[in-house]
C-alpha positions in Angstrom: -31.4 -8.5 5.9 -29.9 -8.0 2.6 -26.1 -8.0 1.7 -24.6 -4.2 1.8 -22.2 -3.5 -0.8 -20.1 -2.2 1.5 -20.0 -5.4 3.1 -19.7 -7.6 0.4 -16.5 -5.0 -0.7 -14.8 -5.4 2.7 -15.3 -9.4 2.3 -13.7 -9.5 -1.2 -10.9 -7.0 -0.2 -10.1 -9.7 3.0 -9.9 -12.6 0.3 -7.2 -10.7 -1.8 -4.7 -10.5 1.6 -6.1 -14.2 2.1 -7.9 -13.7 4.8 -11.9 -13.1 6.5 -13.6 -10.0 7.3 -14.3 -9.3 10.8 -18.0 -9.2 12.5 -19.5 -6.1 12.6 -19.8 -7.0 16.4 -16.1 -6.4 16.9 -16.3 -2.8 16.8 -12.2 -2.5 16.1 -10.5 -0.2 14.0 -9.6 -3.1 11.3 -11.5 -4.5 9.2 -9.5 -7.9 8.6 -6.5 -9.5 9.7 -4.6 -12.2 8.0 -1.0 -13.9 8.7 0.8 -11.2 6.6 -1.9 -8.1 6.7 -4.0 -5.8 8.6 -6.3 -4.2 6.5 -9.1 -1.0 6.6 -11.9 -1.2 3.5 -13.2 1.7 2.5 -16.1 1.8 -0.2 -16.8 5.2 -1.1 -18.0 7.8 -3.4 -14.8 10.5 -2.6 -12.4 9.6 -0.2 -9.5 12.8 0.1 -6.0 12.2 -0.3 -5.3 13.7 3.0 -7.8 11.2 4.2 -6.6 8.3 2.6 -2.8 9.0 3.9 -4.2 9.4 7.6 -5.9 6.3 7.0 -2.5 4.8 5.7 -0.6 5.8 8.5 -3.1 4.6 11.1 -3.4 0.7 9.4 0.4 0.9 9.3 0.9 1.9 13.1 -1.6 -0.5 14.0 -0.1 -3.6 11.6 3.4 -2.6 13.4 2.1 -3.6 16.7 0.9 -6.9 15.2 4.3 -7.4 13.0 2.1 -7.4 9.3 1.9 -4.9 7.0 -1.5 -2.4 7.0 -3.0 -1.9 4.4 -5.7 0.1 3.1 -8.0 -0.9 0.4 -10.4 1.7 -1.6 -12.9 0.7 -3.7 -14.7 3.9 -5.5 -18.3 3.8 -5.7 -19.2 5.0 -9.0 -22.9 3.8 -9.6 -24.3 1.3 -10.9 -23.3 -0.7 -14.2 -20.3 1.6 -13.3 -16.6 -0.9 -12.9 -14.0 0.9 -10.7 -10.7 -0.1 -9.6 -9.7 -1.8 -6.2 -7.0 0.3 -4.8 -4.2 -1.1 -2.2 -2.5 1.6 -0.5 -0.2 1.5 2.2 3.2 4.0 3.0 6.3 3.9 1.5 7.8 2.5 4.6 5.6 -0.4 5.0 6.5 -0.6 1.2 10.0 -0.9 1.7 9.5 -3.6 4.3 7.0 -5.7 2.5 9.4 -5.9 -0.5 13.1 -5.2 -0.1 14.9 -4.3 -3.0 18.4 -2.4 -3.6 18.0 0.8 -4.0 18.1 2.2 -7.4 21.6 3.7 -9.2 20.6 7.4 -9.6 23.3 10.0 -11.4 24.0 13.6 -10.8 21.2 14.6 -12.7 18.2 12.5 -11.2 18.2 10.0 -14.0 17.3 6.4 -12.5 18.7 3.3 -14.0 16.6 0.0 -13.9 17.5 -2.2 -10.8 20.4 -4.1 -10.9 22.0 -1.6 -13.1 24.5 0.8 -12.8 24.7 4.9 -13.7 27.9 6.2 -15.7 28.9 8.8 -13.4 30.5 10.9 -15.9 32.4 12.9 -13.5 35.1 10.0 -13.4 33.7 7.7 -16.4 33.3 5.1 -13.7 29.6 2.5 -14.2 30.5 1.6 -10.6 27.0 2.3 -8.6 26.4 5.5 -7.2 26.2 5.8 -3.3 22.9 4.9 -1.7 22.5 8.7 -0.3 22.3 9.6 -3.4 18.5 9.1 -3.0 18.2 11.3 -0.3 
């Protein structure tokens, strides 16, 4: 039986996380698990955004359960001799979680300074780092 593309995608997107696709057999709702990941592969012509955040949120309930990170790789099938891009996605909480960083220094007026440094806040002429709720 010859090797499906979609197959062959789902095989290489379980190699970038480190890990193995799973049988076909399995029947599950993942397509690979590794120490750090859970993943879904999708290989597809369109895939909605709409789609591709339920999708998002699903692999990252599910990689909760497990204590990894979900993620969900996209791989757009444009035709052939046609190179596309291999997406990751995954939320912004599973972001935050994966890689922890301060949050960035953000004045009055929405300007963001590059980590590690801090806004004037002109109000006060203070470069002391504006409060973390500032983001929300």
């Amino acid at each position: 039986m010859p090797d499906r593309p979609w197959k062959a995608e789902e095989r290489r997107a379980a190699a970038l996380c480190g890990g193995t696709r799973f049988p076909a057999n399995v029947g599950g709702p993942l397509d690979f698990e590794t120490e750090r990941y859970v993943g879904q592969v999708k290989h597809v012509q369109r895939l909605s955004l709409a789609g591709l955040e339920r999708l998002a949120v699903e692999v990252e309930r599910l990689g909760d359960t497990r204590g990894k990170a979900g993620v969900v790789i996209v791989k757009r099938r444009a035709g052939c001799g046609h190179a596309t891009a291999r997406l990751v996605v995954m939320t912004d909480e599973g972001f935050r979680r994966l890689a922890p960083m301060e949050p960035p220094c953000v004045s009055r007026s929405g300007a963001v300074a590059p980590y590690g440094s801090s806004v004037t806040n002109r109000s006060t002429n203070s470069s002391a780092p504006l409060a973390a709720n500032a983001l929300s």
